[in-house]
C-alpha positions in Angstrom: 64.3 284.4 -82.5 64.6 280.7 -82.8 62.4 279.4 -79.2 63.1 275.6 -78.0 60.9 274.1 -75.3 62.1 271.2 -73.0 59.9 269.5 -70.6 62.1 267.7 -67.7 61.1 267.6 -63.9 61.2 270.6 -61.2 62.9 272.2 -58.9 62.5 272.5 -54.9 64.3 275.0 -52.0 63.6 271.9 -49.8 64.1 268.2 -50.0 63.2 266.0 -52.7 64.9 263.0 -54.6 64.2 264.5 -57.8 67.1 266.0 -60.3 66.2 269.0 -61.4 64.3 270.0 -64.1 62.6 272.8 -66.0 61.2 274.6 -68.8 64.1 276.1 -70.5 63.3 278.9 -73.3 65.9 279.5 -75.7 65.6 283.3 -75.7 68.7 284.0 -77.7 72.5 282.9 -78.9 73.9 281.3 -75.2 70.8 282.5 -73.3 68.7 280.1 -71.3 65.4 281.5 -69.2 63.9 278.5 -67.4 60.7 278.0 -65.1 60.2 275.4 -62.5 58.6 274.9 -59.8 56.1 273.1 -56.9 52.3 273.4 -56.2 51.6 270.8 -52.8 48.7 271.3 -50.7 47.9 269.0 -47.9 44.6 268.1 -45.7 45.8 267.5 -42.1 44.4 266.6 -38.7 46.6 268.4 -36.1 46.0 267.6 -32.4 48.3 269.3 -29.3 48.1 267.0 -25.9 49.8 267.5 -22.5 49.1 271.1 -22.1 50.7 273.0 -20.4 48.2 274.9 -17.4 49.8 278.5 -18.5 48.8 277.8 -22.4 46.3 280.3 -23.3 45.8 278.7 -26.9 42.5 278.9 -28.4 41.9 275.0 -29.4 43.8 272.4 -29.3 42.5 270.4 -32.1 41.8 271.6 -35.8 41.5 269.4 -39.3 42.7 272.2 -42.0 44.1 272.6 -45.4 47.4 273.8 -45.6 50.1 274.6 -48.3 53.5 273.3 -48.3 55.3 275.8 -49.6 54.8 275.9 -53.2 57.0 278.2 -55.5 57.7 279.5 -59.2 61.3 279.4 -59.8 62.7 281.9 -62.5 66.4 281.2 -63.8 68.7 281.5 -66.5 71.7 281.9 -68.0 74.4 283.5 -70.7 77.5 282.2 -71.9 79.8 285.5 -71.3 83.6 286.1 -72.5 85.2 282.6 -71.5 84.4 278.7 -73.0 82.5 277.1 -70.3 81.4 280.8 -68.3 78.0 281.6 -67.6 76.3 284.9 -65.9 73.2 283.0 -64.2 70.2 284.4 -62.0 67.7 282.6 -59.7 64.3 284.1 -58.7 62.0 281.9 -56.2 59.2 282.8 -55.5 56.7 281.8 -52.1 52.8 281.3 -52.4 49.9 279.6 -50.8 48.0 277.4 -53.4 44.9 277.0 -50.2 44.5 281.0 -49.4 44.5 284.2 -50.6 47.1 287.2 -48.9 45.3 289.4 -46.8 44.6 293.5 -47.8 46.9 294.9 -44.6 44.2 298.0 -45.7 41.3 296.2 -44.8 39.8 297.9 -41.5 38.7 295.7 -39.1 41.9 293.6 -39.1 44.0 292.6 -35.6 47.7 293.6 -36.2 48.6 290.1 -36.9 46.6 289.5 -40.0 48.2 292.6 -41.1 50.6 291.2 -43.3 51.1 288.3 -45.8 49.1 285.1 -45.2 52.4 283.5 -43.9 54.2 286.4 -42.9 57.0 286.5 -44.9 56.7 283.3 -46.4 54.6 284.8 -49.2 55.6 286.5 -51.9 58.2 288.1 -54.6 61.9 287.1 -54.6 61.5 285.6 -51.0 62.8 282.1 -51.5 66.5 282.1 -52.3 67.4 284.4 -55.0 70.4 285.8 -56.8 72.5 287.1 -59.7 76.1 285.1 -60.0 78.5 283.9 -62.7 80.0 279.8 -62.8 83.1 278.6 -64.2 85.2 275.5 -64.7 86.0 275.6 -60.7 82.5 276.5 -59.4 80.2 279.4 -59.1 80.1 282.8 -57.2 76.7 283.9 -56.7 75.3 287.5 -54.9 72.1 288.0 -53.2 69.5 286.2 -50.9 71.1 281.9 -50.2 70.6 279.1 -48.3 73.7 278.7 -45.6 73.8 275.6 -43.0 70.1 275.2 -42.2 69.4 272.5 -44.9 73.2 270.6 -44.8 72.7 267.3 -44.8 69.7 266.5 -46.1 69.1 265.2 -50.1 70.1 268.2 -52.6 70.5 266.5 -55.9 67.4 268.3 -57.0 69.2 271.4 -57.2 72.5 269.7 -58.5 74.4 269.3 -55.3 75.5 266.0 -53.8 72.9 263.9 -51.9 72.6 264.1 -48.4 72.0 261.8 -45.5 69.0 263.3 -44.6 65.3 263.2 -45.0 63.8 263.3 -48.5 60.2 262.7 -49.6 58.8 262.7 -52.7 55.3 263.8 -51.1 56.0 265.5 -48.4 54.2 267.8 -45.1 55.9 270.5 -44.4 55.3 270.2 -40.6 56.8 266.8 -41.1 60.2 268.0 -42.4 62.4 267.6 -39.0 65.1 269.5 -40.8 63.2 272.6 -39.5 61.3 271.1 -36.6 64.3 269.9 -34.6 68.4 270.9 -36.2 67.3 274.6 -36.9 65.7 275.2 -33.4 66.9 275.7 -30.4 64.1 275.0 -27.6 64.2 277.4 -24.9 61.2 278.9 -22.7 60.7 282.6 -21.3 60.9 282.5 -17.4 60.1 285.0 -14.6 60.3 283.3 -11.1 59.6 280.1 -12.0 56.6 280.5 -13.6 56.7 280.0 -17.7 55.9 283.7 -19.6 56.0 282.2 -23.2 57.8 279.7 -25.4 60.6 280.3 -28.1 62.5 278.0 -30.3 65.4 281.2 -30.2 68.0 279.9 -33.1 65.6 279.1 -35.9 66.1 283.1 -36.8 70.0 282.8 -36.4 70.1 279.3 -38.7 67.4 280.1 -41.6 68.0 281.4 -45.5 71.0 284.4 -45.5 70.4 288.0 -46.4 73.1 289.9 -48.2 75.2 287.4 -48.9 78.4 285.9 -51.2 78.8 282.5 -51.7 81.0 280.6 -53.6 80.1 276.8 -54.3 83.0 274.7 -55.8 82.4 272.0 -58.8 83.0 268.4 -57.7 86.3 266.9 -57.9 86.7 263.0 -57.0 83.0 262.9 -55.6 84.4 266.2 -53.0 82.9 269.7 -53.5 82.7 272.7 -51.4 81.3 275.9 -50.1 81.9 279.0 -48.0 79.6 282.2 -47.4 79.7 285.2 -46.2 77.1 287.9 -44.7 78.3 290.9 -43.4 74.2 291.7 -42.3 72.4 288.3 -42.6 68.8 288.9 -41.4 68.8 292.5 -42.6 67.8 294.5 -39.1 70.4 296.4 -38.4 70.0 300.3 -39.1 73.0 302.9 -39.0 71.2 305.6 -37.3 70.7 302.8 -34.3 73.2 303.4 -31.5 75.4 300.6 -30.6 73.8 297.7 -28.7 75.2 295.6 -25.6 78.7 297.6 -26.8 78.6 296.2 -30.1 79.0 299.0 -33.2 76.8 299.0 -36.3 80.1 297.4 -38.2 80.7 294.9 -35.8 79.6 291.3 -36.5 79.4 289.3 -39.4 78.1 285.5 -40.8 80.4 282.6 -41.8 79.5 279.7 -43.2 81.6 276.7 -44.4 80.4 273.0 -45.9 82.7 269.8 -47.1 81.2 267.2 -48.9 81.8 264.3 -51.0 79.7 261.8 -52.6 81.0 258.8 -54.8 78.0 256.2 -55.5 76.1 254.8 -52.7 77.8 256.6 -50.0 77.6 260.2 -48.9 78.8 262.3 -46.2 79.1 266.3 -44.8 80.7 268.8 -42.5 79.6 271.8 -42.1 79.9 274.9 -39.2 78.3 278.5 -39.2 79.5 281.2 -37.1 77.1 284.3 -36.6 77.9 287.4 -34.7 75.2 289.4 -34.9 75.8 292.8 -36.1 75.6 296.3 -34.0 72.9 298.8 -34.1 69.6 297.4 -33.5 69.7 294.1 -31.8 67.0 295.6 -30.1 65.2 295.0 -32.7 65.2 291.0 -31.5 63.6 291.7 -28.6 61.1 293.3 -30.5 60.2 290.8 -32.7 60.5 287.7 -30.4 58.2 290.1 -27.7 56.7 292.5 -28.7 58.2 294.2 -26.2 56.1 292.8 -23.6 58.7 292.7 -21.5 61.5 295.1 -21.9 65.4 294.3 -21.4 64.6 290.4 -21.7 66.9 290.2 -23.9 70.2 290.3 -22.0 72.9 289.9 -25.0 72.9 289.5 -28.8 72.1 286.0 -29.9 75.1 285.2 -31.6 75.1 281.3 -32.8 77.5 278.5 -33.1 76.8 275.5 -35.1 78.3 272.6 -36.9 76.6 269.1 -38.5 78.0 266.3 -39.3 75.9 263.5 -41.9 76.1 260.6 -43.8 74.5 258.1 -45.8 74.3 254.9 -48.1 71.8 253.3 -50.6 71.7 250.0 -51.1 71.1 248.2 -54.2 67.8 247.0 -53.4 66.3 250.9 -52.6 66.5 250.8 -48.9 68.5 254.0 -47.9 69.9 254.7 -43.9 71.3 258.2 -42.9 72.4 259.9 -39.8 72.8 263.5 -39.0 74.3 265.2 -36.0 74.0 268.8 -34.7 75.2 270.9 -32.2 73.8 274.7 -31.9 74.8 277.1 -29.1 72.9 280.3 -28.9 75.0 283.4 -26.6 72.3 284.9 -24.4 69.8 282.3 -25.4 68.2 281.3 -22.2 66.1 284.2 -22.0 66.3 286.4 -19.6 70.1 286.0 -18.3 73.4 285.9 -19.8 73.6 282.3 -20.0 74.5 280.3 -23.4 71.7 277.9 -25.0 72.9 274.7 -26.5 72.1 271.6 -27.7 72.4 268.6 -29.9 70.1 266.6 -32.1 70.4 263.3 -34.0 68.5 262.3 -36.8 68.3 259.2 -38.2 66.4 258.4 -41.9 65.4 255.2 -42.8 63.6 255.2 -46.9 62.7 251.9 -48.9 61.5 252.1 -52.3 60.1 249.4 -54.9 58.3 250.5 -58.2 56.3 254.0 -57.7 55.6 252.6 -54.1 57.8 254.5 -51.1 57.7 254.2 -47.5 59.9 256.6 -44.8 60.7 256.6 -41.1 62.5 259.2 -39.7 63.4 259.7 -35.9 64.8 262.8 -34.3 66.1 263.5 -30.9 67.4 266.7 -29.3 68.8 266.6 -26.2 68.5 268.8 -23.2 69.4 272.7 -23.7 72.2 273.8 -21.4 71.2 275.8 -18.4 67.6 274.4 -18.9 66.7 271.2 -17.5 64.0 268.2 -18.8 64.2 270.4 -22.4 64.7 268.2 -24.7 62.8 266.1 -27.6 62.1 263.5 -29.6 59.7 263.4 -33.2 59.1 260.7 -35.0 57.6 260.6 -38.5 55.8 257.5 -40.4 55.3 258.2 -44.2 54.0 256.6 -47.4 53.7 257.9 -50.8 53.2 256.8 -54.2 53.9 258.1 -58.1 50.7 258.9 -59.2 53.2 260.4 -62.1 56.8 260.9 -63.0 56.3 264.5 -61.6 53.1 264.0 -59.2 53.2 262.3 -55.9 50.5 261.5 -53.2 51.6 260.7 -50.0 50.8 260.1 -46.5 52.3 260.9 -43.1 51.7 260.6 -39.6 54.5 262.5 -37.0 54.8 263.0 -33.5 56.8 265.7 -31.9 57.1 265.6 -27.7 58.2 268.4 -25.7 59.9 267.1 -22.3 58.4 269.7 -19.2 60.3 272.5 -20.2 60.9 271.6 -24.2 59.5 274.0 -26.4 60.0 272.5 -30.0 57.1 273.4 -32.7 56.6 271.9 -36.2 57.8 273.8 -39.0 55.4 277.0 -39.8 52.7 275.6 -37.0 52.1 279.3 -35.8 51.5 280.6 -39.0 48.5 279.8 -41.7 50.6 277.6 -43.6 50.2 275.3 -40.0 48.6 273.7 -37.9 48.0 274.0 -34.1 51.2 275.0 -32.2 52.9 273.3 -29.0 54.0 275.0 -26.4 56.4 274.1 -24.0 56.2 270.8 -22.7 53.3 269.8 -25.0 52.7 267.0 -27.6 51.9 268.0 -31.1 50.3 264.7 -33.5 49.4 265.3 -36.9 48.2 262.9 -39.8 48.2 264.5 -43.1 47.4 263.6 -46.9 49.3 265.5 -49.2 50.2 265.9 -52.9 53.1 267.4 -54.2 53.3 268.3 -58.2 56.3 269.0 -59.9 57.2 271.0 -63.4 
């Protein structure tokens, strides 16, 4: 078996300007296997101000090292049948490059170290992954994908158009406002007045798709497009459940749609998503968001409407400006009632580059949730990084996320181990990080 090795760059599930690249094994006639992937750790400073008299949090300060999501990526292909047909499969694959998983068997353990040492953010076949075949007109792929939550931000590293979005090459998680502020919806939890808990309700509703078909279109005149489907996108609901809030175990379903086009310097998107979330358990939402601390909270399934709008130009000289718009509503989502949650943020990227030197400012604004008043917020991040390599960048950053009174926004993975303090609502979360992100 004749075995070819070709070094090129890597690949990422999140932004990056990089194409992507791999190590491709030549494992027989018209089969490709490839590996890729990211190892990026990052030593931050994370401080939360303005807190709020009800926050019960332990500190409000910490200096930590965290991971920023690194991942093996397995893929491949075989030509099949047809000229120019392939049968393809992606495998990607979480883990944290600073700590070790916890044994759920250890005694001794409180319930929430129970599990992964980023919940679910650690492990086999957890980023997106699936089994597909491509064509002349685009490619049909089954399994675990990415709908809506990253539109509009940079793709070309997974062979998409570019987006308007933010992209850096060395990057903080936490920093990522893609997460932070367009995939949340900030809501609080309250009971006369008086504020039980916070919870950013949509980033369930807008995160990577269970179970689902998706059918990405080659590019034609700089335009491509996709649709997806998911008849159960977060994987909860169980037939033996009874119906909930009237809705049957076959009830409900995910939509996703995305337009773009990208000739040159300029880029732009469209994009909406449509969940109605499926019978049988929704209790099971209560659950998770409470623990069932308080029961019947939940007064409706969460069912999400959403659709972004972005675009984008480079000039000549390697500055780069973007915008992206967002609008989320979230049935049921002020806790507690039957009233809808919704919202809109802006985003606005600003990148300049010269030699391996690159410098980023991004500011995001969400305004006030419906039904909630003096809920909105702004973050603002301040980056630098440099090329240590082609493949290996060091960076820094400095962001600023601020919760109005009743806000309750949180940096991307800030609750888990992979983050740093958390905000609650109404607070200020400030971090400065130094990170290093290499690619293969």
């Amino acid at each position: 078996m004749k075995k070819r090795l070709i070094v090129i760059a890597a690949a990422s599930a999140f932004a990056s300007t990089l194409p992507v690249r791999a190590a491709d094994f030549e494992v027989g006639p018209g089969t490709t296997v490839s590996v890729a992937g990211l190892v990026t750790v990052g030593v931050k400073n994370s401080l939360v101000s303005k807190i709020n008299p009800s926050d019960t949090k332990p500190h409000n300060s910490e200096l930590r090292v965290d991971d920023n999501t690194s991942r093996v990526i397995f893929s491949g292909s075989t030509s099949i049948m047809w000229p120019g047909w392939k049968a393809l499969f992606y495998i990607e694959n979480r883990f944290t490059a600073n700590a070790e998983p916890i044994d759920p068997l250890m005694p001794g353990l409180p319930p929430a170290m129970s599990q992964y040492t980023a919940g679910n953010m650690t492990g086999w076949a957890n980023g997106e992954t699936y089994v597909g075949v491509s064509g002349p007109l685009g490619r049909l792929i089954i399994g675990k994908a990415t709908f809506y939550y990253l539109d509009g931000i940079p793709t070309d590293y997974i062979g998409g158009a570019p987006g308007a979005g933010e992209s850096y090459r060395a990057w903080d998680a936490q920093a990522l406002g893609v997460f932070n502020m367009l995939a949340q919806v900030g809501t609080s939890i309250r009971i006369g007045g008086n504020a039980v808990g916070g919870l950013p309700i949509a980033t369930l509703q807008i995160d990577r798709t269970q179970n689902a078909i998706k059918f990405d279109s080659a590019r034609f005149a700089g335009f491509d497009f996709s649709i997806g489907y998911s008849k159960n996108a977060y994987g909860q609901p169980n037939n033996t459940e009874p119906a909930q809030f009237g809705r049957a175990y076959e009830d409900g379903g995910t939509w996703w749609e995305r337009v773009r086009y990208n000739n040159g310097a300029f880029t732009a998107a469209a994009s909406k998503l449509d969940v109605v979330v499926q019978g049988g358990n929704n209790n099971a939402l209560q659950a998770v968001y409470l623990n069932n601390v308080i029961p019947g909270i939940l007064k409706g399934p969460l069912d999400t409407h959403a659709y972004r709008l972005s675009a984008g130009y480079s000039f000549p000289m390697g500055l780069k400006v973007g915008v992206v718009y967002d609008d989320t509503s979230v049935d049921n989502g002020v806790i507690g009632t039957n009233l809808k949650a919704e919202r809109t943020c802006v985003q606005v990227p600003v990148s300049y580059s010269w030699g391996k030197n690159a410098a980023y400012v991004t500011y995001n604004k969400c305004g006030n949730t419906t039904n909630i008043p003096d809920s909105s917020a702004t973050m603002w991040t301040v980056g630098y990084d440099y090329a240590l390599a082609k493949r290996t960048f060091a960076g820094i950053f400095y962001t600023v996320l601020n919760n109005a009174s009743n806000g309750n926004y949180q940096p991307f993975l800030s609750s888990t181990v992979l983050g740093g303090s958390a905000p609650g609502t109404g607070e200020t979360f400030r971090q400065i990080s130094i990170d290093i992100n290499y690619w293969f």
